[in-house]
C-alpha positions in Angstrom: -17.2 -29.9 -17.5 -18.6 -33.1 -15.4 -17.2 -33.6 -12.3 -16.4 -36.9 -12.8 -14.1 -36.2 -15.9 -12.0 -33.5 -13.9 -9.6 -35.4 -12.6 -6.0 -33.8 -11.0 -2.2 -34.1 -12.7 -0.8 -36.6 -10.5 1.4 -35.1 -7.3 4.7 -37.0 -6.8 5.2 -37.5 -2.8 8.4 -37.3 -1.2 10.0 -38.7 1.6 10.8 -35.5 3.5 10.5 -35.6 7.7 12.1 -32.5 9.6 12.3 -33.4 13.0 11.8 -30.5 15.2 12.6 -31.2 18.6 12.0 -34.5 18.6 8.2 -34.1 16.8 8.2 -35.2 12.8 6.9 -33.0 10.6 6.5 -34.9 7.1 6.5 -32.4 4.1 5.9 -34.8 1.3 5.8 -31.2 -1.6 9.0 -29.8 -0.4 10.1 -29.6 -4.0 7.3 -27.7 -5.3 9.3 -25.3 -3.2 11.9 -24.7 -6.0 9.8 -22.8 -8.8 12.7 -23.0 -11.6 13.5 -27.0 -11.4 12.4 -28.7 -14.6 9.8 -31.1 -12.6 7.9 -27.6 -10.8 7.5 -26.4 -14.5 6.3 -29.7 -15.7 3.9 -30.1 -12.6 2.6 -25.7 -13.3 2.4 -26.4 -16.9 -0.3 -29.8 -16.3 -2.1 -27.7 -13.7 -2.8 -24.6 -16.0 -3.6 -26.9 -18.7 -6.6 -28.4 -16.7 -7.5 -25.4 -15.3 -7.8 -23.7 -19.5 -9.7 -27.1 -20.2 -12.4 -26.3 -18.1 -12.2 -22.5 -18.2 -12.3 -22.4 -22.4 -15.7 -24.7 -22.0 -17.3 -21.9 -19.8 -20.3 -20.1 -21.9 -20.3 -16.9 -20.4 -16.6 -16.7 -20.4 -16.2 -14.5 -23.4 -18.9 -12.2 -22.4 -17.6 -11.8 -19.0 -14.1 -11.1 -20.7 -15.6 -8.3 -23.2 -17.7 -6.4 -19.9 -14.5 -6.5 -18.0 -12.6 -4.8 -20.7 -15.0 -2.4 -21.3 -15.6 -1.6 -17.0 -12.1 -1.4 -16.9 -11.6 1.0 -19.4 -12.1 4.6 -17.4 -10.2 7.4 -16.7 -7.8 7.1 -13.5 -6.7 9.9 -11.8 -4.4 10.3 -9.0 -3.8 13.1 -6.5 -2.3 16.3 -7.0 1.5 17.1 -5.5 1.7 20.9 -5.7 5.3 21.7 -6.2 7.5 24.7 -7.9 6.2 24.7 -11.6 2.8 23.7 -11.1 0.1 20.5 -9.9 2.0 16.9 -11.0 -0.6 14.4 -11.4 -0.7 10.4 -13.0 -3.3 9.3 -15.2 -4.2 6.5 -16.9 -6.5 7.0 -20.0 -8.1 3.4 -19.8 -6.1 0.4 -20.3 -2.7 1.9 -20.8 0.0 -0.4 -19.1 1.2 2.3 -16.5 0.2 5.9 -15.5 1.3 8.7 -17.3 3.2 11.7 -15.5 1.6 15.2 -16.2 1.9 19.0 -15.2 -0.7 21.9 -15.0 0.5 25.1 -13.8 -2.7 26.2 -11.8 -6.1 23.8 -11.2 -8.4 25.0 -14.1 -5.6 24.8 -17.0 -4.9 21.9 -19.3 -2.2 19.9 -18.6 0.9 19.1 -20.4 2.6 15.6 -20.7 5.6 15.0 -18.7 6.7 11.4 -18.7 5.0 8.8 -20.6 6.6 5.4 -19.1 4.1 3.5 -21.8 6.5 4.5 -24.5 10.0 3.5 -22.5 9.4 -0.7 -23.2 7.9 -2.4 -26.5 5.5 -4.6 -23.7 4.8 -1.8 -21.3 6.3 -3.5 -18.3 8.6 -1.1 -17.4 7.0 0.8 -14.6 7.4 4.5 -12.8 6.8 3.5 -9.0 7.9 6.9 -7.5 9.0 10.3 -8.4 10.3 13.3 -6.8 10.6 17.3 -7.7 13.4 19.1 -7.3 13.1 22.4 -5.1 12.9 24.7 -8.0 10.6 22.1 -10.1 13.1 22.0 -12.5 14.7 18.6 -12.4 12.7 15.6 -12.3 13.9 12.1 -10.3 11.9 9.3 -11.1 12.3 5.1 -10.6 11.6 2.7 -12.8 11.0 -0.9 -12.2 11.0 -3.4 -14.6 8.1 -6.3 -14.8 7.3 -5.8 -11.1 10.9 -6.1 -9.6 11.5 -4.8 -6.8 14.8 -3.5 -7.8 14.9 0.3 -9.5 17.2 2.7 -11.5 16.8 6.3 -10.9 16.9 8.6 -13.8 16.8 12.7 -13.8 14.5 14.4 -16.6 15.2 18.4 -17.1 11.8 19.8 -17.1 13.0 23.5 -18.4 14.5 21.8 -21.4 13.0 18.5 -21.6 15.9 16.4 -21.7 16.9 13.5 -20.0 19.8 13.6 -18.3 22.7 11.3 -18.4 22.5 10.2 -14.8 21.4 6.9 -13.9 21.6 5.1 -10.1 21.5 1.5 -10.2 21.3 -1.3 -7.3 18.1 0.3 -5.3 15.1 -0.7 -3.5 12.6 1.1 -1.5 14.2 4.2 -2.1 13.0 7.4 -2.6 14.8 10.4 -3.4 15.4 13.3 -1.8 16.7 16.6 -3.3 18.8 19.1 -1.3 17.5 22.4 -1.6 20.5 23.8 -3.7 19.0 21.9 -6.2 22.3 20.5 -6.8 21.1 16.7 -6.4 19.6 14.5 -4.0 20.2 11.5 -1.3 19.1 8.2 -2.3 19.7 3.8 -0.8 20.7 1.1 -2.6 22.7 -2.0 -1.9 25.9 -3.1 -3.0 26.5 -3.9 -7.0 27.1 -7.6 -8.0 30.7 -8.3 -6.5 31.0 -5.4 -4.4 30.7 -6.9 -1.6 31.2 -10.7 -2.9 30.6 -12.2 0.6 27.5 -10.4 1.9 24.3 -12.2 1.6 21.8 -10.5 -1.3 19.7 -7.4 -0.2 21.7 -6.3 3.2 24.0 -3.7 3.3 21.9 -0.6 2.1 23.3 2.7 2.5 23.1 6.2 1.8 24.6 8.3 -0.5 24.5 11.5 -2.6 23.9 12.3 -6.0 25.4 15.8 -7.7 23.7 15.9 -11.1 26.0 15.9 -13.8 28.3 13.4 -12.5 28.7 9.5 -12.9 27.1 7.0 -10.2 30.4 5.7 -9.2 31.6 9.5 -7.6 28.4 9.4 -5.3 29.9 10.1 -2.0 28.6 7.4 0.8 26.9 9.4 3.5 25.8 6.6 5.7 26.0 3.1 6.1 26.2 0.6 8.8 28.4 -2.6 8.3 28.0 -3.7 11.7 24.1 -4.2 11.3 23.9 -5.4 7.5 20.4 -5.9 7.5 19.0 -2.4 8.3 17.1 -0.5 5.5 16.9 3.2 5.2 14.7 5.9 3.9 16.5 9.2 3.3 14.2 12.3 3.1 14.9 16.1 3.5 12.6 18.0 6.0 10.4 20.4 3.7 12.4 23.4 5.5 15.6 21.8 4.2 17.6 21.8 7.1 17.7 17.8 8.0 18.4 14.9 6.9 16.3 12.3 8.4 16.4 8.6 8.1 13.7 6.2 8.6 15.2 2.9 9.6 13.7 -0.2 9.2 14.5 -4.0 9.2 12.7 -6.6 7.0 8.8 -6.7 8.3 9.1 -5.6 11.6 6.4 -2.8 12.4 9.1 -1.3 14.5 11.5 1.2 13.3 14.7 3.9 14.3 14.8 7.5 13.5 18.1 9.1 12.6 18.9 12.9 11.2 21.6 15.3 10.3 21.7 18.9 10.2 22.4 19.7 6.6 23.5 23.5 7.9 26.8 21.7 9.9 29.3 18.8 9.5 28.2 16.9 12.1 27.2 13.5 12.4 24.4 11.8 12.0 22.1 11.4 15.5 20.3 8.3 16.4 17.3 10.2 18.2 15.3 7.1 18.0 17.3 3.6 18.0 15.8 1.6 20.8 13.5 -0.4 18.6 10.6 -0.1 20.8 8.3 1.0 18.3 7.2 2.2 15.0 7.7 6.3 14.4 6.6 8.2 11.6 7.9 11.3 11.2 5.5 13.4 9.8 7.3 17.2 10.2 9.3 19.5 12.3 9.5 22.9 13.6 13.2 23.4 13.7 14.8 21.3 15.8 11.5 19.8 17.6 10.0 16.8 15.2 6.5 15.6 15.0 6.7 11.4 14.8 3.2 9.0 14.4 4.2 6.2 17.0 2.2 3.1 18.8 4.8 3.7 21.4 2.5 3.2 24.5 -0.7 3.4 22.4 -1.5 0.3 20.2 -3.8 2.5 18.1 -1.3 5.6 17.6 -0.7 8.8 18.7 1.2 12.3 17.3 4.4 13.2 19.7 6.9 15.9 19.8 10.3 15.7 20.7 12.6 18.6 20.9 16.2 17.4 19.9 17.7 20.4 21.9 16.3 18.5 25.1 15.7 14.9 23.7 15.2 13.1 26.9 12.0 10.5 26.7 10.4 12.4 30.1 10.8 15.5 27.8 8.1 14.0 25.1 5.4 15.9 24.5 1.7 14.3 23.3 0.1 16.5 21.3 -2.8 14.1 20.2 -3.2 11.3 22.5 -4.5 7.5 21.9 -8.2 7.3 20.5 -10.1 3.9 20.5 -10.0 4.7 16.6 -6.9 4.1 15.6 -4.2 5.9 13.1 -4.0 5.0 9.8 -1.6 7.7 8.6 -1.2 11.6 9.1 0.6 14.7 7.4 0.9 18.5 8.2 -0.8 20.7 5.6 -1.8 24.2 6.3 0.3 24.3 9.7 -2.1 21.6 10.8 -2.1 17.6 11.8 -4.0 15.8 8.8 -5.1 12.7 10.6 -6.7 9.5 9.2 -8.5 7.1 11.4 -9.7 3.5 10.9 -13.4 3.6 12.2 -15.2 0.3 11.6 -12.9 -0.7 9.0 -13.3 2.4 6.9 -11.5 5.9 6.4 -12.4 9.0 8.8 -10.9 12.1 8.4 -9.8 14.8 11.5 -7.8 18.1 11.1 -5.6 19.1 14.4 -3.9 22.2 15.5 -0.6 22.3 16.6 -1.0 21.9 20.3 -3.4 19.0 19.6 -6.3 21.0 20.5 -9.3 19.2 17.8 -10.1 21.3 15.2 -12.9 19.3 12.6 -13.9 16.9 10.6 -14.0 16.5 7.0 -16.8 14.4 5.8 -16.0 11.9 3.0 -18.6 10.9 0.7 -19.3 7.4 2.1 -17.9 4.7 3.9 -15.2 4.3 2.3 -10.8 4.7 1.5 -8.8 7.3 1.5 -6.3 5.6 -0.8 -3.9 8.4 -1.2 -3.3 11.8 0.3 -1.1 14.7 -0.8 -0.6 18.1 0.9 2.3 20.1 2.2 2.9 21.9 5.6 2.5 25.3 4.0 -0.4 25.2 1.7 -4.0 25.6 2.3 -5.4 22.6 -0.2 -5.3 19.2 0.6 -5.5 16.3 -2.7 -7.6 13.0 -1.2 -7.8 10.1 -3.8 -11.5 8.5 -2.1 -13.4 5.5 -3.4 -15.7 2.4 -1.7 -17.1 -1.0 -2.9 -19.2 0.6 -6.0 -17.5 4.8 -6.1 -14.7 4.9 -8.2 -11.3 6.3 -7.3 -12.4 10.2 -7.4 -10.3 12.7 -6.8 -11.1 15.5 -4.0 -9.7 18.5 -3.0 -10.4 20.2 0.8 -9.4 24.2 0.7 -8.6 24.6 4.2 -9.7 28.5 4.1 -13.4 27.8 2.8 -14.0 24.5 4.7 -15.4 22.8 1.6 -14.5 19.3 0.3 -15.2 19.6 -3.1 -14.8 16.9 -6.2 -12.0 18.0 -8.6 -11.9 14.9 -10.6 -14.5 11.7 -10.8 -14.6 9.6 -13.5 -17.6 8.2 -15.4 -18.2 4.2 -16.1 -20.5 2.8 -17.9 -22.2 1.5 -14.4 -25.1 3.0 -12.3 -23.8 2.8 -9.1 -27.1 3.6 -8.1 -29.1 0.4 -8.5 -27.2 -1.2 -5.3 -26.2 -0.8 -1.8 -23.5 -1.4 0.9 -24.2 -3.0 4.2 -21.7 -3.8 7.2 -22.5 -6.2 9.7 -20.6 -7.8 12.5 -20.8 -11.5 13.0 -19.6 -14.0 15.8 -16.0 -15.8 15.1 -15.7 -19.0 17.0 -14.3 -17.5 20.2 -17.5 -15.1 20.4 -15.3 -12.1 18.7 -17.2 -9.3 16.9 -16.3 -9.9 12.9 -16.9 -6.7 10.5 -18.1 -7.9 7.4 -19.2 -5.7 4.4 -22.2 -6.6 1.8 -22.5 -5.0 -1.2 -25.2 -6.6 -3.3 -28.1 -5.1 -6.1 -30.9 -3.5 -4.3 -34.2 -5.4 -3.3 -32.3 -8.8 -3.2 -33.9 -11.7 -1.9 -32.5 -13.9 1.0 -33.7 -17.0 0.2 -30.4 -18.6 0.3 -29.7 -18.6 -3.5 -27.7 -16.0 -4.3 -24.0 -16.5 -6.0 -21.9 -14.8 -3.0 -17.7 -14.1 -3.8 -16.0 -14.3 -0.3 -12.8 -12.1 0.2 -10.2 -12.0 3.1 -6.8 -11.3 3.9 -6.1 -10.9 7.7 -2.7 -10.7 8.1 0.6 -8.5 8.5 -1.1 -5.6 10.0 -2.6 -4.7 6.4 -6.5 -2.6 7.4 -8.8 -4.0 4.4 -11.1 -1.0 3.8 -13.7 -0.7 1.2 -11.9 -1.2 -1.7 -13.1 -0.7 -6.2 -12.7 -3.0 -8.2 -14.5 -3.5 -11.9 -14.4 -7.0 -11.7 -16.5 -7.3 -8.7 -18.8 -4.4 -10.7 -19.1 -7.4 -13.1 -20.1 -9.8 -11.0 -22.8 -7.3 -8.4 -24.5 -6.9 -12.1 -24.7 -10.6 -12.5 -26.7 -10.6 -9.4 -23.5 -12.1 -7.3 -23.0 -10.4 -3.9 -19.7 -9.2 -2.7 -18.9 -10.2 0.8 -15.4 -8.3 2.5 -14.3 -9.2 6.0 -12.0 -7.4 8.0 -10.2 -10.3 10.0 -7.9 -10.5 12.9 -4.1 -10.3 11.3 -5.3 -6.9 9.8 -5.1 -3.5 11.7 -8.8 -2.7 11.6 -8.7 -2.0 15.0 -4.7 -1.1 15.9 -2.5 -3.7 17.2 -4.4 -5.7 19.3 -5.9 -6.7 16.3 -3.3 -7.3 14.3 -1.9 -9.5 17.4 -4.6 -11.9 17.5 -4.1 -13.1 13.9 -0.5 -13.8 14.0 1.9 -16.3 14.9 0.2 -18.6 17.9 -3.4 -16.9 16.9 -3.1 -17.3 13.2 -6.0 -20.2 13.0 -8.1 -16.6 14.5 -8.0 -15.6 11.4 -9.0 -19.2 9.6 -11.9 -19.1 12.6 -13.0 -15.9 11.7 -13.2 -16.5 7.6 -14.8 -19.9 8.4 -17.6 -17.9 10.4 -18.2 -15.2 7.8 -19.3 -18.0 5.6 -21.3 -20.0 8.3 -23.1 -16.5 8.7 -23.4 -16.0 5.4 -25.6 -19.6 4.9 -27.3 -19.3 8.6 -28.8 -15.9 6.8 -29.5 -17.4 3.6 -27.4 -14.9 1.7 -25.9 -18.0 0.2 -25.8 -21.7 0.4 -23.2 -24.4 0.2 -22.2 -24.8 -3.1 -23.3 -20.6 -4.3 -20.2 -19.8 -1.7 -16.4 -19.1 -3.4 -14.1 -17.7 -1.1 -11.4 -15.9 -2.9 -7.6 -14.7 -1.4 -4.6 -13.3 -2.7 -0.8 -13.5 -1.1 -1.4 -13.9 2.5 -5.2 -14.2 1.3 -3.9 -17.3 -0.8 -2.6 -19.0 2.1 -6.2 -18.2 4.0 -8.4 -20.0 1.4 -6.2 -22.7 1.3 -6.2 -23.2 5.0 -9.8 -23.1 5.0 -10.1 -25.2 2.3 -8.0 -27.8 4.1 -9.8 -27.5 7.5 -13.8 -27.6 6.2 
């Protein structure tokens, strides 16, 4: 479509002016603000049909439409969670809607369906986002979400006969389940049922309660809740010896957290070990009463802490793995050991520690790349790693702690030679003089004479790392001869908190600065030109491309 004959839907102005301490701030698309008024829908409807106008009159359109089917159409595999009854997997054939849940009873045998979420909606929207096992692997919990929302019902399947129970939980979000070890049922969050609490604002309130299966929703008994600080969130979990419950406590965004517990073996109440709000803690395990927490308390790029709750006292604390200049991205216990993951260079690398912090080794991943998910438990000796990078597909490795070897247990195969190009990182200058990471991933023997179709992608923001990530469409557009470039911004926690510090509030046009650079660099070494350049964002990414749009 000429240029000329793309012309806008008009954009009514209004007369809008906050006045913020004396300075007018004019905001002329305040009602663009309401997404369900009838003018927003008439304004969304004229902009998609412009935008289908010029996208039905693209050539390649329909061939780029049947290669991304086809790319996207490959066996998915998630981890393994070893539990009583066997290895509990998802797996996506191809292009179903949502995973399916399956079982194997040992690693070499075939496995046997055990939820198929596909078949619970006629449009496959209704989604499994978590599940958990009962002790005894009999009695499944899992939570399903309908079309994305962030609210969830928690039903119970019987395993042993296959039946699914009567009991269904209603009201919850960000809630996972946790089974007593009785197997008698399990603690769970939610927030108060339309006119329950009539003059509460919407999402505050959570609380805690308790689930015996067999019973009806409405006799859960309330086992914490805290009216005096309604907008508190809480994530209930029972310590894999079963003798606490522990809370993680959180409130909206804040990186920061509490800790709470109860000993499940008394009638006591709960203890607020952590509730100073000084920091984030994780608590990863515990050795009776002494518990193992993840924290940036004093150490912007993390740290692993013990803290005996017989002598709780801060100048009690022990560091068992201190500060790094890499920083944390997550850690477990499997095989009586610390599982740590660190950020180096804005990609995954992975570090076993013993006990008493002493190092122990490291377990080299294919490539430079993401751990995306991780699945052991303190007492086994196998640890489940979903890996993958720019052009290596989400593969499934498992580490045997007693052999030392990180072998592949599941990679799947696409119709794509991954072999015919190449990953570069670089670091570039950001305005203020500040080292940039940027990854290029590109067909090998490409020329840089400035010509080449180049796809832009950033985020920067919220504390959110952006490793190498897999995608088939960018697999469609590296065969085109497009390079992918990926920068790992200031907003994100690349490199800990610092980081994530000098892309936020006051220092968010950092993070324009720094996506502004990447394509500057990008031109100055003739990767690209103006007009070869897209920049692409999504969510906070979205609000990043428009910026920069805006400002050059």
């Amino acid at each position: 479509m000429s240029r000329k004959l793309f012309h806008y839907p008009a954009s009514r102005q209004s007369d809008v002016v906050d006045d913020y301490h004396g300075t007018l701030v004019a905001d002329p698309y305040r009602w663009l603000e309401d997404p369900v008024s009838a003018e927003t829908k008439v304004w969304v409807a004229a902009q998609n049909e412009l935008t289908e106008s010029y996208l039905t009159e693209l050539t390649v359109r329909a061939e780029f439409a049947e290669r991304l089917t086809k790319l996207w159409d490959y066996p998915k595999y998630n981890v393994l969670r070893k539990r009583a009854g066997g290895y509990f997997f998802q797996f996506n054939d191809g292009l179903q809607n949502q995973p399916v849940l399956y079982r194997q009873a040992a690693l070499d045998d075939a496995p046997e369906l055990v939820l198929d979420p596909n078949g619970l909606s006629d449009d496959g929207t209704l989604a499994m986002t978590m599940y958990s096992l009962s002790k005894d692997g009999r009695f499944l919990a899992y939570n399903l979400s309908q079309s994305g929302s962030d609210w969830q019902a928690i039903h119970v399947l019987d395993l042993e006969t296959g039946q699914k129970l009567d009991d269904v939980i209603q009201w919850c979000k960000f809630t996972p389940t946790a089974w007593t070890h009785d197997n008698a049922g399990f603690f769970y969050a939610r927030y108060p049922a339309p006119g329950e609490m009539p003059e509460a604002p919407p999402s505050t309130h959570h609380r805690v309660y308790y689930h015996t299966l067999g019973t009806p929703q409405s006799d859960d008994a309330l086992v914490y809740a805290r009216p005096d600080a309604p907008d508190l969130g809480f994530q209930p979990y029972v310590t894999e010896d079963g003798r606490f419950l522990t809370l993680h406590v959180w409130e909206g965004t804040d990186r920061r957290s509490r800790f709470y517990y109860r000993d499940l073996e008394s009638s006591g109440d709960f203890v607020r070990l952590l509730d100073d709000l000084d920091a984030g803690y994780e608590c990863i395990g515990n050795d009776g009463p002494v518990f193992y927490f993840q924290t940036d308390l004093d150490a912007e790029n993390g740290r692993i802490i013990a803290i005996d709750t017989t002598n709780p006292a801060r100048e009690h604390w022990q560091e068992r793995i201190p500060e790094q200049q890499d920083a944390i991205a997550f850690s477990l216990m499997v095989n009586d050991q610390f599982v740590v993951v660190r950020l180096h260079n804005a990609h995954h690398r992975l570090y076993i520690y013993n006990l008493d912090g002493t190092f122990d080794r490291e377990i080299e991943l294919p490539t430079a790349g993401t751990i995306f998910e991780i699945a052991g438990k303190r007492k086994h000796n196998e640890l489940f790693i979903q890996f993958l990078s720019f052009t290596y597909p989400p593969t499934v490795l498992r580490y045997d702690f007693t052999s030392g070897e990180l072998q592949t247990y599941r990679q799947p195969q696409l119709d794509f030679d991954p072999s015919r190009y190449e990953t570069t990182q670089v670091l570039y200058p950001s305005k203020d003089g500040t080292q940039i990471p940027l990854f290029l991933t590109y067909k090998k023997g490409i020329k840089l004479n400035g010509s080449n179709p180049t796809l832009l992608y950033g985020y920067g923001g919220f504390n959110i790392d952006m490793t190498p990530i897999f995608s088939p469409t960018r697999l469609a557009w590296l065969e085109r001869g497009g390079i992918y470039a990926h920068a790992c911004l200031r907003g994100g926690n690349e490199f800990g908190e610092a980081w994530h510090q000098a892309g936020m509030l006051a220092n968010k046009q950092n993070v324009f600065d720094d996506f502004i650079s990447a394509a500057e660099w990008l031109i100055e070494n003739k990767y690209t030109r103006k007009g070869r350049l897209a920049i692409e964002g999504r969510s906070n990414g979205g609000l990043l491309v428009a910026a920069c749009m805006v400002q050059r």
